[in-house]
MMTF fields as JSON, N, C-alpha, C and O atoms, coordinates in Angstrom:
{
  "mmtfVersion": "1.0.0",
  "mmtfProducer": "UNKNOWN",
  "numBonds": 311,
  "numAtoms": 312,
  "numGroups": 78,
  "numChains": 1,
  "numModels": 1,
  "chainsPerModel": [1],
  "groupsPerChain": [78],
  "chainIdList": ["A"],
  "bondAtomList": [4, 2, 8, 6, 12, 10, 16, 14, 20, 18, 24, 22, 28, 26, 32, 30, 36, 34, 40, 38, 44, 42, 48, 46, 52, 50, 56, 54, 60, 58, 64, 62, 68, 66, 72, 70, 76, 74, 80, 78, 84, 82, 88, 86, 92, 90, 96, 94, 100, 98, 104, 102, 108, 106, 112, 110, 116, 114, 120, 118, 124, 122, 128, 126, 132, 130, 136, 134, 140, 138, 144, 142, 148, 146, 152, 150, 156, 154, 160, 158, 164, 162, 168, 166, 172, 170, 176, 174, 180, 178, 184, 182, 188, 186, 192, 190, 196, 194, 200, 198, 204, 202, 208, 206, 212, 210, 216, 214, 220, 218, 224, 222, 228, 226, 232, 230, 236, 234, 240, 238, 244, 242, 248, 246, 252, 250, 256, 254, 260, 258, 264, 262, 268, 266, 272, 270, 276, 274, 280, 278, 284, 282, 288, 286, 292, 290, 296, 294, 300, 298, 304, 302, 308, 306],
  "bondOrderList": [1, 1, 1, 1, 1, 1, 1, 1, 1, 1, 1, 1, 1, 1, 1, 1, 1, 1, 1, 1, 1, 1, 1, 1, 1, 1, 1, 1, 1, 1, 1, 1, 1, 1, 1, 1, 1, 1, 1, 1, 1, 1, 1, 1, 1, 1, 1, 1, 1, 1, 1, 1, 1, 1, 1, 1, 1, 1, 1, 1, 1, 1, 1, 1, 1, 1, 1, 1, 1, 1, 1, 1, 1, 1, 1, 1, 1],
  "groupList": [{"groupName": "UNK", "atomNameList": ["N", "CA", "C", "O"], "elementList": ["N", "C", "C", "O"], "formalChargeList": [0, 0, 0, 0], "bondAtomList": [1, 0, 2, 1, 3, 2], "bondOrderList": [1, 1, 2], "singleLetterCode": "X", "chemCompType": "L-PEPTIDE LINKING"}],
  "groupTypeList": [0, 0, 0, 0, 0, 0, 0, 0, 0, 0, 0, 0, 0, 0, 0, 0, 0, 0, 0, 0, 0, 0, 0, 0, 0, 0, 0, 0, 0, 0, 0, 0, 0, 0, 0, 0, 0, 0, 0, 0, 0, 0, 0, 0, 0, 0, 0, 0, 0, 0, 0, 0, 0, 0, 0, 0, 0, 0, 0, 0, 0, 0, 0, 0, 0, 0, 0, 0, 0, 0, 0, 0, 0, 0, 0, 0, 0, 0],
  "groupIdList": [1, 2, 3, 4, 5, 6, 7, 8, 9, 10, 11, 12, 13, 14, 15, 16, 17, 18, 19, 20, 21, 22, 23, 24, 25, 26, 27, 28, 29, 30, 31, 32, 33, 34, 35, 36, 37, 38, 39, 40, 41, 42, 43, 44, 45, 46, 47, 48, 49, 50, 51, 52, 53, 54, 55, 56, 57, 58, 59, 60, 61, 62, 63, 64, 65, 66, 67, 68, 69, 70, 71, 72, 73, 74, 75, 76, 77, 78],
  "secStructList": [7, 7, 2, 2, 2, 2, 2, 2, 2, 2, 2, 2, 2, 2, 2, 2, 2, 2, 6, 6, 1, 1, 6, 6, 6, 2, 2, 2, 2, 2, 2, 2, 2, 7, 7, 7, 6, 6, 7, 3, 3, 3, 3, 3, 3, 7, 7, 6, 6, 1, 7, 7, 3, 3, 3, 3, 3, 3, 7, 7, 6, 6, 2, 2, 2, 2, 2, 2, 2, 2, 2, 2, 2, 2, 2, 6, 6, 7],
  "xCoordList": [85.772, 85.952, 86.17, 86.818, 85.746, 85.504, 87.138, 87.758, 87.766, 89.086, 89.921, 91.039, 89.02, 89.24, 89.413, 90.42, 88.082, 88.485, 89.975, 90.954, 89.984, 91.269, 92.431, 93.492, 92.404, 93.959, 93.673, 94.601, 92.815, 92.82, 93.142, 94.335, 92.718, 92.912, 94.35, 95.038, 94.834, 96.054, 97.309, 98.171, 96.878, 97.744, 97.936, 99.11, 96.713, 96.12, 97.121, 98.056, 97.191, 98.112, 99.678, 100.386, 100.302, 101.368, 101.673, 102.606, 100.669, 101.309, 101.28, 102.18, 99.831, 99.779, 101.047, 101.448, 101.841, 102.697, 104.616, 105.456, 104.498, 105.5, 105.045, 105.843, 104.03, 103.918, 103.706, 103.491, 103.787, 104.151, 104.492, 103.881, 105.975, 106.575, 107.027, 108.037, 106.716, 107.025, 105.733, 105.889, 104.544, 103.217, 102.825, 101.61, 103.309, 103.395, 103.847, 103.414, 105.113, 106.04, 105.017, 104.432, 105.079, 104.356, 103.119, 103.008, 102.311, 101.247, 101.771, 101.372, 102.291, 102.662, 103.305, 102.687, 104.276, 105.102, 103.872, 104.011, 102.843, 101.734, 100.903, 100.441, 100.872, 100.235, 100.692, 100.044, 102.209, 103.197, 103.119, 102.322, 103.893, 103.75, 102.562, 102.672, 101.272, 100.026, 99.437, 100.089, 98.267, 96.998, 96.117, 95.01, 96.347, 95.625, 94.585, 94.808, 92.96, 92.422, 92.482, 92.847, 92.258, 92.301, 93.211, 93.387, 93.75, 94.984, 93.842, 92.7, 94.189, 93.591, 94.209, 95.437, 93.221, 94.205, 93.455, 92.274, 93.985, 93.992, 93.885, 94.821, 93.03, 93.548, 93.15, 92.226, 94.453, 94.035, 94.084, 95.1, 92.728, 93.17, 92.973, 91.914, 94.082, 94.364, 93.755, 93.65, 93.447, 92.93, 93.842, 94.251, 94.163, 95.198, 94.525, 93.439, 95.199, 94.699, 92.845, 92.001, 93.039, 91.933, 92.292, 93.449, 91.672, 91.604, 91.394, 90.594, 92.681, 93.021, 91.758, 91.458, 91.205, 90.038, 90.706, 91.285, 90.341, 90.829, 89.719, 88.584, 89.931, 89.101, 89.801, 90.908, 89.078, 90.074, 89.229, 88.217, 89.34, 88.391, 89.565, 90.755, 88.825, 89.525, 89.316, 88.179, 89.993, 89.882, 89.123, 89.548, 88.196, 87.561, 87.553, 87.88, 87.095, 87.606, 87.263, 87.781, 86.326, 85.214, 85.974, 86.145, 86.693, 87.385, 89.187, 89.866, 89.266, 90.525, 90.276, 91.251, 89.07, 88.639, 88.826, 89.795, 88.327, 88.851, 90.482, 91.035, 90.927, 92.457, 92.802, 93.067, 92.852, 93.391, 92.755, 93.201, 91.916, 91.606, 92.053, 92.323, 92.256, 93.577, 95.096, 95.948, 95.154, 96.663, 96.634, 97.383, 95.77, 95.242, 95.856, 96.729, 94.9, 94.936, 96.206, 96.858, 96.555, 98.06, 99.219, 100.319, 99.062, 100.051, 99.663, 100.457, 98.554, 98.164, 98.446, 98.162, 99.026, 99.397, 98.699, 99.15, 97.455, 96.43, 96.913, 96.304],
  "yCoordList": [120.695, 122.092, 122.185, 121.27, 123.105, 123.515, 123.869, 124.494, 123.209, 122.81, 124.326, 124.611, 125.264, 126.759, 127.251, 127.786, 126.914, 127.922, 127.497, 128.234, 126.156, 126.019, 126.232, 126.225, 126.513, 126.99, 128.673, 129.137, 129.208, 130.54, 130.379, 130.662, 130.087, 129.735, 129.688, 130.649, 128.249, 128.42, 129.636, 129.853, 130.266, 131.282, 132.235, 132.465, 133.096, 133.532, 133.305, 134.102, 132.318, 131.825, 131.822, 131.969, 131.584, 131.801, 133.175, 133.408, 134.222, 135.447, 136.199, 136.844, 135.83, 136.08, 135.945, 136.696, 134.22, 133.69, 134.834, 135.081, 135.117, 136.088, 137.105, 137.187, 138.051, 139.183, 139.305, 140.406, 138.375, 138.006, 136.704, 135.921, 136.777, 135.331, 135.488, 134.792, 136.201, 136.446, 135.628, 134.504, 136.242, 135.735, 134.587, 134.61, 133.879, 132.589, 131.505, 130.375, 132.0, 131.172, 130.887, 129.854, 131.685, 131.757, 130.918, 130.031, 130.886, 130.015, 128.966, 127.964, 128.846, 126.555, 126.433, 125.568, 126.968, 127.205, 126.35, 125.147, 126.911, 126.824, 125.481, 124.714, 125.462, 124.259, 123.197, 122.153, 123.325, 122.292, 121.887, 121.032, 122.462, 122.601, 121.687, 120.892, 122.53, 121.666, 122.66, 123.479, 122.656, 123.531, 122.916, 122.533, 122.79, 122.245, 122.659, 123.773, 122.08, 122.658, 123.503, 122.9, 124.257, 125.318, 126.755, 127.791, 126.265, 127.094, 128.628, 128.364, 129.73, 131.127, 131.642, 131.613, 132.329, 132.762, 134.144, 134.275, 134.709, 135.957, 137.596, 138.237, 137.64, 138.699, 140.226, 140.707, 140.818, 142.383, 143.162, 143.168, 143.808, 144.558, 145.969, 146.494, 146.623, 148.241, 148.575, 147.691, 149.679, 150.102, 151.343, 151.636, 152.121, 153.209, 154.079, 154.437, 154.668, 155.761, 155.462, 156.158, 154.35, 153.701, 153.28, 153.605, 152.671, 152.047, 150.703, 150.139, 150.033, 148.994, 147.936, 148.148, 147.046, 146.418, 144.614, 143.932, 144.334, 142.73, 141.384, 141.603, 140.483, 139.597, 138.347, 137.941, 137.858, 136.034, 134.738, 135.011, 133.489, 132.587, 131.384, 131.169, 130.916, 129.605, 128.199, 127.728, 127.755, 126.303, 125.179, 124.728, 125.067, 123.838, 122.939, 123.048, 121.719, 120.123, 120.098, 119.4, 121.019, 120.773, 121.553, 120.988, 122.907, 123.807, 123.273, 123.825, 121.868, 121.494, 120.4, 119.713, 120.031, 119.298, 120.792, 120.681, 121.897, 123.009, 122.933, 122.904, 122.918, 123.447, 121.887, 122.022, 120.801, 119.711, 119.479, 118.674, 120.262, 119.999, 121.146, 121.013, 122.5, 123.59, 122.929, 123.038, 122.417, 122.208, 121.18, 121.289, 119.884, 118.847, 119.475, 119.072, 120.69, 121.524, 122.147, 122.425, 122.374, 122.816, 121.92, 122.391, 120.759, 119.892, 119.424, 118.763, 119.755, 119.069, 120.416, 120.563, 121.092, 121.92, 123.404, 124.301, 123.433, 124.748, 125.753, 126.813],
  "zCoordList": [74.861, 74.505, 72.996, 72.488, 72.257, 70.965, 70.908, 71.769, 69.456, 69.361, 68.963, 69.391, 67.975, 67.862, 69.432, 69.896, 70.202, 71.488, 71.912, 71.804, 72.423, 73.215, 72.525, 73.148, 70.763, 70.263, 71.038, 71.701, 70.944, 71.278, 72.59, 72.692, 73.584, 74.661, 74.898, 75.243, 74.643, 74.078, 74.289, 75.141, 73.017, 72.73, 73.726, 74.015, 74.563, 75.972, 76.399, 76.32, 76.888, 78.261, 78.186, 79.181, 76.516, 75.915, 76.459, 77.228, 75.922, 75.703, 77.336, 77.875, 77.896, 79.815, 80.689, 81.578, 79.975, 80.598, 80.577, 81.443, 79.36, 78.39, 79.199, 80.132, 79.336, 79.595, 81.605, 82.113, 82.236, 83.469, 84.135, 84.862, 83.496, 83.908, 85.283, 85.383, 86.663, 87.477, 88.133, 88.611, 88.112, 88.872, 87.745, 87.548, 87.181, 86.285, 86.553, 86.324, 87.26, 87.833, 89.534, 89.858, 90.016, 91.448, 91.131, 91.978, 90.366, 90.45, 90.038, 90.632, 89.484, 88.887, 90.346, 90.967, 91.068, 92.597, 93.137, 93.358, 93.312, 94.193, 94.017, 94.862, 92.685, 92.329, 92.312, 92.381, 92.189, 92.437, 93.857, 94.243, 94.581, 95.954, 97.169, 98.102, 96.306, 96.739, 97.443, 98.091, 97.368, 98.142, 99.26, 98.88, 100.282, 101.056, 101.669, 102.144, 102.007, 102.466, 104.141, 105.15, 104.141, 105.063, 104.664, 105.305, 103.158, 103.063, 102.537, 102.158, 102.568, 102.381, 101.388, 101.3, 100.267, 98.961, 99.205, 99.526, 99.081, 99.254, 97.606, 97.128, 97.417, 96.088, 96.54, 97.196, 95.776, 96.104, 94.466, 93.771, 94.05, 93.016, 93.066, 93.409, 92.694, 92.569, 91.045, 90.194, 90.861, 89.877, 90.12, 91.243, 88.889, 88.608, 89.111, 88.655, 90.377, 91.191, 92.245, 92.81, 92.017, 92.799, 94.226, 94.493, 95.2, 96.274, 96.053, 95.306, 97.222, 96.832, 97.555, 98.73, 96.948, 97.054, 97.178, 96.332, 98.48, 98.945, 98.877, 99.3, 98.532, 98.959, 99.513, 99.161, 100.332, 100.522, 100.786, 101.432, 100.494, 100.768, 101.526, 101.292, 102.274, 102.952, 101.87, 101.874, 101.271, 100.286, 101.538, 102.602, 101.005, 100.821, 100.022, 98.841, 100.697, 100.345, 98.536, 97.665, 98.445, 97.26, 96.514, 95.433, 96.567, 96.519, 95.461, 94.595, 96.271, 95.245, 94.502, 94.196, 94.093, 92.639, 91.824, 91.074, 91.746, 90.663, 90.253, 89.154, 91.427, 91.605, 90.933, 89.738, 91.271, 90.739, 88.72, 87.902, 88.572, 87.127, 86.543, 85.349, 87.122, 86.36, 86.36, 85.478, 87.253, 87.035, 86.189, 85.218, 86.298, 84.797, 83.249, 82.481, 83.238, 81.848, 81.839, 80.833, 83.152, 82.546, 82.414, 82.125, 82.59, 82.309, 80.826, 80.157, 80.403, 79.1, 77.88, 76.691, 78.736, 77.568, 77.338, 76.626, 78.138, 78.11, 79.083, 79.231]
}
């Protein structure tokens, strides 16, 4: 990765982390914890005065090589 992006990058996640240390905390929880396949993640997003719109996928095997190389980057500091 281009050494500019990941200071920017970086910083992103600094200020994401500051501006919701609640669902910040809940994901390292998760990643700590461990994700196993079959487990279901679930997202719902509201839009201001919108209808609330769901999606969910079941983790597959293939599914936590992603999850094991985010949490990688986040132990390395990204």
């Amino acid at each position: 990765m281009n050494p500019a992006a990941m200071i920017k990058l970086m910083g992103a996640k600094k200020k994401f982390e500051k501006n919701h240390p609640k669902f910040s905390a809940f994901a390292k929880k998760m990643l700590e914890c461990g994700i196993e396949e079959g487990t279901i993640l679930e997202v719902t997003i509201i839009k201001p005065g919108g209808t609330p719109v769901r999606a969910n996928i079941k983790v597959l095997d293939s599914d936590l090589d992603l999850l094991r190389g985010l949490k990688e980057l986040s132990e390395d500091g990204i």
